[in-house]
VEXDREN-2710 file (C-alpha; in Angstrom, 1 decimal):
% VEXDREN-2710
k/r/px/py/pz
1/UNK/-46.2/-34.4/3.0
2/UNK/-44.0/-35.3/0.3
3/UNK/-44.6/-31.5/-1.3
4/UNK/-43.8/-29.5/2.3
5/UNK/-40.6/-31.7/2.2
6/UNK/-39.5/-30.7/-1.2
7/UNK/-40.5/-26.9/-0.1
8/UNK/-38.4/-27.2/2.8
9/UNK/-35.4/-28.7/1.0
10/UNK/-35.4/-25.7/-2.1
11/UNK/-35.8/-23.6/1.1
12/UNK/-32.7/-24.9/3.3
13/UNK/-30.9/-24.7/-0.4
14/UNK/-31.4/-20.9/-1.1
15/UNK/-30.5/-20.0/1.9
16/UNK/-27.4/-22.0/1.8
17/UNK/-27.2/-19.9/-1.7
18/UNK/-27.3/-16.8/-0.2
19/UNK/-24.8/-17.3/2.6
20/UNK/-22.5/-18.5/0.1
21/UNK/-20.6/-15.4/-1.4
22/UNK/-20.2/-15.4/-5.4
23/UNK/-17.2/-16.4/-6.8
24/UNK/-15.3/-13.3/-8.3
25/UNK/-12.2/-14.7/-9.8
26/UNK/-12.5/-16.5/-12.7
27/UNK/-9.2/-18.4/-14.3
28/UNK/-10.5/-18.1/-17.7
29/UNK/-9.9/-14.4/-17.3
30/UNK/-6.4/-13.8/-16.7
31/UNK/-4.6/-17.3/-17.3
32/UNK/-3.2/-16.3/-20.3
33/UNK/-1.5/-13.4/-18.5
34/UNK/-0.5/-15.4/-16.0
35/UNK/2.7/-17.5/-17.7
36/UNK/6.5/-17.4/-17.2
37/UNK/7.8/-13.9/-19.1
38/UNK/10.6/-11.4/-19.1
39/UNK/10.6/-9.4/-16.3
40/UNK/8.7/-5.6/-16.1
41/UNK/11.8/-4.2/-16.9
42/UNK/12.7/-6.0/-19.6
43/UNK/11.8/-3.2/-22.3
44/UNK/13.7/-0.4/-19.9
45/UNK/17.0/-2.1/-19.9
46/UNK/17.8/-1.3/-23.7
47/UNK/16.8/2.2/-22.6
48/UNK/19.3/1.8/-19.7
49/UNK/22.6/0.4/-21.8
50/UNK/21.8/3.7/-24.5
51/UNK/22.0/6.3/-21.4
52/UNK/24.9/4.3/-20.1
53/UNK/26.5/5.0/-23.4
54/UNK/26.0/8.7/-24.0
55/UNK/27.2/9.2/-20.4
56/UNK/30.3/7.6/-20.7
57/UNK/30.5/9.4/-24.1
58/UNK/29.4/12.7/-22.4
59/UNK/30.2/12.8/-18.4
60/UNK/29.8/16.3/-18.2
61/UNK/25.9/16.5/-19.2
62/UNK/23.8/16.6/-16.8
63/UNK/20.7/15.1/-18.9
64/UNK/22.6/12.1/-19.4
65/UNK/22.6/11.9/-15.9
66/UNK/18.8/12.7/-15.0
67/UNK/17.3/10.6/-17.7
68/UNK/19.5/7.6/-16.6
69/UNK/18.3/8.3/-13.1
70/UNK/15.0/8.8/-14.4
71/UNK/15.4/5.2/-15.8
72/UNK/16.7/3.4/-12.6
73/UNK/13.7/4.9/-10.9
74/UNK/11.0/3.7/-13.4
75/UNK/12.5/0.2/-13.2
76/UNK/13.1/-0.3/-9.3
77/UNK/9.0/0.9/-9.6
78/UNK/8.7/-2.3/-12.1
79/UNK/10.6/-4.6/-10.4
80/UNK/11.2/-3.8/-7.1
81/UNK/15.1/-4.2/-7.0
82/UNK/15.9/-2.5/-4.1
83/UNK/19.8/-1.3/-5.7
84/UNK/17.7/0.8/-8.7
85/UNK/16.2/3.5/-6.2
86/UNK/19.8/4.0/-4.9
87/UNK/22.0/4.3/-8.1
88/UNK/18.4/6.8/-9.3
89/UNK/19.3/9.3/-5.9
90/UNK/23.1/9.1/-7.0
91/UNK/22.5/10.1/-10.9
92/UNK/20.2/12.8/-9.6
93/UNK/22.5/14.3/-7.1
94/UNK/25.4/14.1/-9.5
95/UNK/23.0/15.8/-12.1
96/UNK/22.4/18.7/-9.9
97/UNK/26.0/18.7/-9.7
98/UNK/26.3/19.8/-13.1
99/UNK/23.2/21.9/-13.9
100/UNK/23.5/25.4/-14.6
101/UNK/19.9/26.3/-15.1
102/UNK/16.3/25.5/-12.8
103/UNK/16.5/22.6/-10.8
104/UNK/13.0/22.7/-9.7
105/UNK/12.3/19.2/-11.7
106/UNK/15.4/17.3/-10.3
107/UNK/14.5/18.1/-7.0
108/UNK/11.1/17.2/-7.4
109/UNK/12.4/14.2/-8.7
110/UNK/14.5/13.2/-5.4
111/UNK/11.4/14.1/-3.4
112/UNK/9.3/11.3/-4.9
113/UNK/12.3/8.9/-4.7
114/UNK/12.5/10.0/-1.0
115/UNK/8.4/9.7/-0.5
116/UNK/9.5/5.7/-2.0
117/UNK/12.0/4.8/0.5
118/UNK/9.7/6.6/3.0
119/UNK/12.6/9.4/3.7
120/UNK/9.5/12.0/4.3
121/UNK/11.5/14.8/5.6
122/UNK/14.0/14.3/3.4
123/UNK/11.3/13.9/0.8
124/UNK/9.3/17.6/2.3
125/UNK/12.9/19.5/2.0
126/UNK/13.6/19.1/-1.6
127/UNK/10.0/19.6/-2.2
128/UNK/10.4/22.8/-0.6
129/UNK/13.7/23.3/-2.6
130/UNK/11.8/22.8/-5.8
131/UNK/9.0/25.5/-4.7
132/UNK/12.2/28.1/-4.6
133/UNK/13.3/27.1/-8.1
134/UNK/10.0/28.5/-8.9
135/UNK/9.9/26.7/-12.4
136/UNK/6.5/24.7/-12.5
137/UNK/5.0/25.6/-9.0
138/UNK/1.8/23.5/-8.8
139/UNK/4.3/20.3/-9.8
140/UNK/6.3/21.1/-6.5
141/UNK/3.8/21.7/-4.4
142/UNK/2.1/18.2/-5.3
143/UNK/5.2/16.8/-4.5
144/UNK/5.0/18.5/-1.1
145/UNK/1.2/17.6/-0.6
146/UNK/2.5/14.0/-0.9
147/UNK/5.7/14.3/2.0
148/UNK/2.8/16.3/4.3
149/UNK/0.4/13.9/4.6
150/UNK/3.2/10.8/5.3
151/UNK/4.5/13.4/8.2
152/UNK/0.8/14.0/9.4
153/UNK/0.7/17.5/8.6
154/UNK/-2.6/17.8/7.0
155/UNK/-3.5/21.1/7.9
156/UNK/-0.8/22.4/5.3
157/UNK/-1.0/19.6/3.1
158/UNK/-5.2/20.7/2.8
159/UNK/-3.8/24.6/2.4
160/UNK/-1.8/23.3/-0.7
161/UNK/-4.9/21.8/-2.2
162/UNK/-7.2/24.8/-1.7
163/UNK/-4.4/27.3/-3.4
164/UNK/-4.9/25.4/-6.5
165/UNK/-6.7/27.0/-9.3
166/UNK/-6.9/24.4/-11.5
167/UNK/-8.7/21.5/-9.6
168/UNK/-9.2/19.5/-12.5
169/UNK/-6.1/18.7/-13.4
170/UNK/-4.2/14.9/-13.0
171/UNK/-2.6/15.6/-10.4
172/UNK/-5.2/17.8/-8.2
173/UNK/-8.0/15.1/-8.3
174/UNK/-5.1/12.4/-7.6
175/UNK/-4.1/14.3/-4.3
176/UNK/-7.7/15.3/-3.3
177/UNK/-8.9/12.0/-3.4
178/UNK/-6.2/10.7/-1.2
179/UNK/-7.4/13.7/1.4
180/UNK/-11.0/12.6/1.1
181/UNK/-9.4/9.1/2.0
182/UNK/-7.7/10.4/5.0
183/UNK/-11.0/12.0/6.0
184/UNK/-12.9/8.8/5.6
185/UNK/-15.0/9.8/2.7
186/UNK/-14.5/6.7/0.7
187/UNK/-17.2/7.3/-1.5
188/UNK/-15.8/10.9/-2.6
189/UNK/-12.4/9.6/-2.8
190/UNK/-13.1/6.9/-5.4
191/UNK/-15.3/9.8/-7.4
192/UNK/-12.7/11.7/-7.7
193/UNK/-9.9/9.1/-8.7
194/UNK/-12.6/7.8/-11.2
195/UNK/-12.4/11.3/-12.4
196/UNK/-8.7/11.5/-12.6
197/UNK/-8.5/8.3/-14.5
198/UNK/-10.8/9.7/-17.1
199/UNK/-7.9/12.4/-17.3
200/UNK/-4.9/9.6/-18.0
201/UNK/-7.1/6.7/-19.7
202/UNK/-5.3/6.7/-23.0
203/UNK/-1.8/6.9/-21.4
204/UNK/-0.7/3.8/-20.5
205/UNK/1.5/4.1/-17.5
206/UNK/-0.4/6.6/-16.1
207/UNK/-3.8/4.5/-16.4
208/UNK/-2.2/1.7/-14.8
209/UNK/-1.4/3.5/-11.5
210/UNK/-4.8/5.0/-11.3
211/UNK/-6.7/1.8/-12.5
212/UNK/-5.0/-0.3/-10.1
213/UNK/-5.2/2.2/-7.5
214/UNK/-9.0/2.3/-8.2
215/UNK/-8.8/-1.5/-7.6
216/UNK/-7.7/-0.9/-4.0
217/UNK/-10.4/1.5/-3.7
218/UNK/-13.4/-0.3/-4.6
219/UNK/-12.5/-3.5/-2.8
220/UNK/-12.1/-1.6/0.4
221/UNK/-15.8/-0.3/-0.2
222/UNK/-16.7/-3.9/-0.6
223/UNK/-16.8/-3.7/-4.8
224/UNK/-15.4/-7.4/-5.0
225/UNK/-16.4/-7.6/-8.5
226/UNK/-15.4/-4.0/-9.3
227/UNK/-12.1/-4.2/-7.9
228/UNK/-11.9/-7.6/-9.8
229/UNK/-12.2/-5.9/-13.1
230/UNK/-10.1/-2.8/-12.5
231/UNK/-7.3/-5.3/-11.7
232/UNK/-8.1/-7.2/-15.0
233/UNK/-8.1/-4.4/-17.2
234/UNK/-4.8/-3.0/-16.0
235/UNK/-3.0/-6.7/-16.2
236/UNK/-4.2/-7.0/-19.8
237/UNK/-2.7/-3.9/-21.2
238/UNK/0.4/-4.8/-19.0
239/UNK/1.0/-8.4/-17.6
240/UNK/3.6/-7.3/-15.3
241/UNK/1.7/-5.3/-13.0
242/UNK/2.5/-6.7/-10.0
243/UNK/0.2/-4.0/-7.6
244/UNK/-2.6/-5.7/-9.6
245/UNK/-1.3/-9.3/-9.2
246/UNK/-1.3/-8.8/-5.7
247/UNK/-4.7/-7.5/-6.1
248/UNK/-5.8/-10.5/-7.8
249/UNK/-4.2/-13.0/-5.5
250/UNK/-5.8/-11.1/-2.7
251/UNK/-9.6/-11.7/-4.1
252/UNK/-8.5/-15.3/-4.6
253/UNK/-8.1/-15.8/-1.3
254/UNK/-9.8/-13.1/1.2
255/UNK/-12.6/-13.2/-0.6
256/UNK/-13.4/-16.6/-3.0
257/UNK/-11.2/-18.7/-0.5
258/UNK/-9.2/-20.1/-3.5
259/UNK/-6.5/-20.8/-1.9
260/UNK/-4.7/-22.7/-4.3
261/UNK/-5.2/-19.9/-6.9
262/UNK/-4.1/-17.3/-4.8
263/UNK/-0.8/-19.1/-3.9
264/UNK/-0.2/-19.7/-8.0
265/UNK/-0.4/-15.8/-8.7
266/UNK/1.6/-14.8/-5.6
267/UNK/4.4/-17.4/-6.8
268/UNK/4.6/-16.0/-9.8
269/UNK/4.9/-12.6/-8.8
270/UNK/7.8/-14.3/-6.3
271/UNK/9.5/-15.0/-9.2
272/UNK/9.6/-12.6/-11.6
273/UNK/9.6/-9.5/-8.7
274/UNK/10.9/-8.6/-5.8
275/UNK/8.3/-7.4/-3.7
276/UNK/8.8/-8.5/-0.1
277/UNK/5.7/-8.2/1.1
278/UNK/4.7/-11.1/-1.2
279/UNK/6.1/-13.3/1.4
280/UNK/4.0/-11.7/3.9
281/UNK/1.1/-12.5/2.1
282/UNK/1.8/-16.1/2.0
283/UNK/2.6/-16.5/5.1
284/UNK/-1.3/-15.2/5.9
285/UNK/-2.6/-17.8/3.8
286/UNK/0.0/-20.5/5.3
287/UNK/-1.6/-19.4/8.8
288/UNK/-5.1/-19.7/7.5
289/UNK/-4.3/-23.2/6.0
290/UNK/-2.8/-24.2/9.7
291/UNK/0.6/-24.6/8.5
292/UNK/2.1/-22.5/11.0
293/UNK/6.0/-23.8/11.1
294/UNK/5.6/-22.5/7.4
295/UNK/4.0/-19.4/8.0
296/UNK/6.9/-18.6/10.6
297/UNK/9.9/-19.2/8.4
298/UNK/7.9/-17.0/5.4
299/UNK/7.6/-14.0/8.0
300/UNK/11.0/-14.3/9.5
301/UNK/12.5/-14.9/5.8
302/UNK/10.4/-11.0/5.0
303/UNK/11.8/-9.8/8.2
304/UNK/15.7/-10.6/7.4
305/UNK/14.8/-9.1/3.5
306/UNK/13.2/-6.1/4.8
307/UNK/15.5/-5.0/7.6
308/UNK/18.3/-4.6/5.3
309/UNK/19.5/-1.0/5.6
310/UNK/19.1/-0.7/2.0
311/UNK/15.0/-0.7/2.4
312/UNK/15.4/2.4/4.7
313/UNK/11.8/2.6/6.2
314/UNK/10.0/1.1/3.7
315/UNK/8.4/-1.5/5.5
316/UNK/9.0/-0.6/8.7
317/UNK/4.9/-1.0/9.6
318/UNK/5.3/-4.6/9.0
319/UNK/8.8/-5.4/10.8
320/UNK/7.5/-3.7/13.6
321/UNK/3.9/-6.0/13.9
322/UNK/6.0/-8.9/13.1
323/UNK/8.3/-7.9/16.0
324/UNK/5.3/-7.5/18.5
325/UNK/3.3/-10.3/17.4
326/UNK/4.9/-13.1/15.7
327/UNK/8.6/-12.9/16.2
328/UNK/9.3/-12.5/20.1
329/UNK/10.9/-9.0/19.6
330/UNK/8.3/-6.9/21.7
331/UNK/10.9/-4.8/23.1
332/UNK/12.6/-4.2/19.7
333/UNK/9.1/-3.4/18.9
334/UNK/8.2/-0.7/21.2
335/UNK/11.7/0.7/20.4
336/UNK/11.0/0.7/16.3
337/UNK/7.6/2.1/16.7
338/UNK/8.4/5.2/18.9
339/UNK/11.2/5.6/16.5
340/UNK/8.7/5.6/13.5
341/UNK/6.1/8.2/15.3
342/UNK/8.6/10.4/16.5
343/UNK/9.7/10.2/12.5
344/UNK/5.5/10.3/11.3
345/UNK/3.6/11.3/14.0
346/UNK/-0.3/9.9/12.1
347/UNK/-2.7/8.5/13.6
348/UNK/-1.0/5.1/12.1
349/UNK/1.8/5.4/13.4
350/UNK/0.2/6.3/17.0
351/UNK/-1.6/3.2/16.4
352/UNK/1.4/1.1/16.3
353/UNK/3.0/2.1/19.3
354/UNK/0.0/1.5/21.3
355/UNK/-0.7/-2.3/19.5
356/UNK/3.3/-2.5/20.0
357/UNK/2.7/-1.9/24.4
358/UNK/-0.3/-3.8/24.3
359/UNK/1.7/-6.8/22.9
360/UNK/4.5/-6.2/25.3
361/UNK/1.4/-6.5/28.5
362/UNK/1.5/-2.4/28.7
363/UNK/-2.4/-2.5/28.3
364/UNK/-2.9/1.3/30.7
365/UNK/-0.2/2.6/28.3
366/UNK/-1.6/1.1/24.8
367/UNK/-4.8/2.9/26.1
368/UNK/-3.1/6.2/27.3
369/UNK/-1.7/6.6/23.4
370/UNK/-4.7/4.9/22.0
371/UNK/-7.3/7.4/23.3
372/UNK/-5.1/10.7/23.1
373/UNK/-3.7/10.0/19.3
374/UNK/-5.7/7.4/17.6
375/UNK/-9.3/7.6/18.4
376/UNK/-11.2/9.2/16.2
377/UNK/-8.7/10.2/13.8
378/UNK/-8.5/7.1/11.8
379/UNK/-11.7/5.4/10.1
380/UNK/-8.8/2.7/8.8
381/UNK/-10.4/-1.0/9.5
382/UNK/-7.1/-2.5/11.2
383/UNK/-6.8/0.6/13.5
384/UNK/-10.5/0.0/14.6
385/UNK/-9.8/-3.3/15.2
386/UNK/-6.7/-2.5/17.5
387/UNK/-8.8/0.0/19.5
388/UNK/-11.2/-2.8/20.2
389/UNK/-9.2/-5.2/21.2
390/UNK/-7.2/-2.5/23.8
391/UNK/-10.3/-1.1/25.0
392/UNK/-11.6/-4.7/25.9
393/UNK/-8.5/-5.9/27.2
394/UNK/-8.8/-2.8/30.0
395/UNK/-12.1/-3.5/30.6
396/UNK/-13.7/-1.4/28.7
397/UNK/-15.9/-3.7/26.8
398/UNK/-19.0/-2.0/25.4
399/UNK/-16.6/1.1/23.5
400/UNK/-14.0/-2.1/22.6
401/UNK/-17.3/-4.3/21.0
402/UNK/-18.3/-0.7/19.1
403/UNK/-15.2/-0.9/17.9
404/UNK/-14.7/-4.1/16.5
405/UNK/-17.8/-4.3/15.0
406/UNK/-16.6/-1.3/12.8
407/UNK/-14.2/-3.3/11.9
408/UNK/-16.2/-5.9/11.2
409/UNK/-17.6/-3.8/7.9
410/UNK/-14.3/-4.0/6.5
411/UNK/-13.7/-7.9/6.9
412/UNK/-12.9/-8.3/3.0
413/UNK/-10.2/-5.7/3.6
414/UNK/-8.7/-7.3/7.2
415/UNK/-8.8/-10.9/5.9
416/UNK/-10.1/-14.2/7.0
417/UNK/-7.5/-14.5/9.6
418/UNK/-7.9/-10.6/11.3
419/UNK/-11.9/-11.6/10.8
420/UNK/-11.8/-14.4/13.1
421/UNK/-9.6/-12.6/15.7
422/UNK/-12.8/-9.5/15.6
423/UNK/-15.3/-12.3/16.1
424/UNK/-13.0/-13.9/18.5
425/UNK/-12.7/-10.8/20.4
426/UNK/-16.5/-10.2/20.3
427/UNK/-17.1/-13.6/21.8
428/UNK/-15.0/-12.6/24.7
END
């Protein structure tokens, strides 16, 4: 008797084993990274003051003026301070001004500064401006690939990959994998990011973005502990990589449930950043803690940041679920999303609208946009979960439960909190 007991206790503790997920994170790791430093942008400022110099020495030439803007760019990328992408457009346009030779490159340069402040036509027409320079064509037409696909044109932006003759390249793999995203081919997308990074590894900068971007990648196939490491290895060649931090606090919480931890790397990125969405991301652990008073006055603190005029559109996804969901603004909503998908008509965009009327009790129009622009032109896990929840809320339960459960897959990705609205919804 005494042995079947025993036999029943190991059994009762491997399954509790199994159900238990492995912790990813480990302190150890990274807690030497994570201590009070000069900012990213620390090493660009000397750079900064010694372009600052030879244009007031020089006004009239126009490199001053591009690698200073070049400068302001880099750093607003580093830090986030909204002010450097501004004075970055300002030196460019002035060094247009003054150049008397191709401008392909400075136009291309005020198209990816327009892709950043999410300006995507604006971003597509000096694209286009740079394609009739004609200096460096496949570098312009990248830059156009990247405005396409924010605008939803996809057709054209597939056309520019398949002109291509070198599809080996950097910046070909870069672009095709974000297609093969788009397409919901996860699996090709991260092989051929893996690829591009194999391209870049010895470049610094350049293996940071891909590295980090691999990150994403993985932990959205459910590669906890190779997303974990991708993270790692980009914060240890550069401790101010905030994409990564956030990457890091992210596992912390969505997926070891340290909450603690993932509230002491968010706070440090508070600090020494200026990322917005960092408060967004508190305030979803705050929620998931209970503390909602403080989760409220972190999401309306993002929302009075973020609606600054200066942040053009850049987090304009957010505002507008804050508006519907949290903030009792679900006419402003409705109002800020149409604006958005008249601006990017995507799937995503399509998608917000309809979650925007469904949160406003306009369930037969959430539907009417859902089912004409959403479904089944998006695998993304939070516009599967939307489609659930409006196809259930209109009766329509067995296509909304197919739905959710699709979403389901991707609960790492969604969160605890999005999680137990799915298995909420599934309940119902």
């Amino acid at each position: 008797m005494k042995s079947i007991l025993i036999l029943i206790f190991t059994c009762l503790v491997m399954v509790s084993c199994q159900q238990q997920p492995k912790t990813v994170a480990q302190k150890s790791d990274y807690n030497n990274l994570l201590i009070p430093t000069e900012t990213a942008s620390s090493d660009l400022n000397e750079d900064i003051e010694f372009w600052q110099e030879r244009l007031l020495n020089s006004p009239k030439n126009y490199m001053n003026y591009s690698q200073l803007a070049g400068l302001y760019s880099k750093r607003f990328r580093a830090d986030g301070f909204i002010d450097d992408i501004h004075t970055s457009d300002s030196l460019f346009l002035a060094s247009l001004a003054l150049n008397p030779f191709n401008k392909a490159a400075t136009f291309r340069s005020l198209s990816a500064n327009a892709v950043t402040k999410h300006e995507f036509e604006q971003a597509k027409s000096y694209a286009l401006k740079a394609l009739a320079e004609g200096e460096d064509k496949a570098a312009s037409y990248y830059i156009l690939f990247d405005a396409l696909m924010e605008l939803g044109e996809f057709e054209s932006a597939e056309g520019i990959l398949n002109i291509q003759k070198s599809k080996n390249s950097f910046d070909y793999l870069t672009r095709a994998s974000k297609f093969a995203d788009h397409q919901g081919d996860l699996d090709l997308a991260i092989a051929l990011m893996e690829q591009a990074y194999d391209r870049v590894k010895f470049d610094k900068s350049t293996m940071g973005w891909s590295v980090s971007n691999l990150g994403d990648m993985y932990g959205h196939a459910g590669r906890i502990e190779d997303s974990y490491q991708a993270y790692l290895k980009v914060l240890e060649a550069d401790p101010q990589h905030w994409h990564s931090w956030k990457g890091m606090a992210w596992i912390n919480f969505a997926h070891d449930k340290n909450i603690s931890e993932a509230k002491r790397i968010l706070r440090h990125i508070e600090k020494l950043g200026n990322d917005p969405q960092v408060k967004l991301m508190l305030a979803e652990i705050a929620d998931y803690e209970g503390l909602g008073s403080e989760s409220l006055q972190l999401k309306q603190a993002f929302f009075e940041q973020a609606s600054s005029p200066k942040y053009m559109g850049m987090h304009n996804k957010y505002l507008i679920l804050l508006a519907a969901e949290d903030l009792s603004m679900k006419a402003q909503a409705i109002e800020d999303a149409e604006r958005e998908q008249e601006k990017r008509p995507t799937p995503q965009m399509y998608d917000l609208l309809a979650w925007a009327y469904l949160q406003n009790g306009d369930m037969e129009k959430a539907l009417k946009v859902a089912s004409l622009f959403v479904e089944g032109q998006s695998s993304e896990p939070e516009v599967l979960y939307h489609l659930g929840v409006i196809y259930k809320m209109n009766g329509q339960d067995g296509k909304g439960d197919k739905y959710l459960k699709e979403a389901l897959e991707s609960a790492y990705e969604l969160g605890p909190l999005t999680t137990k609205h799915i298995k909420e919804n599934l309940k119902s």
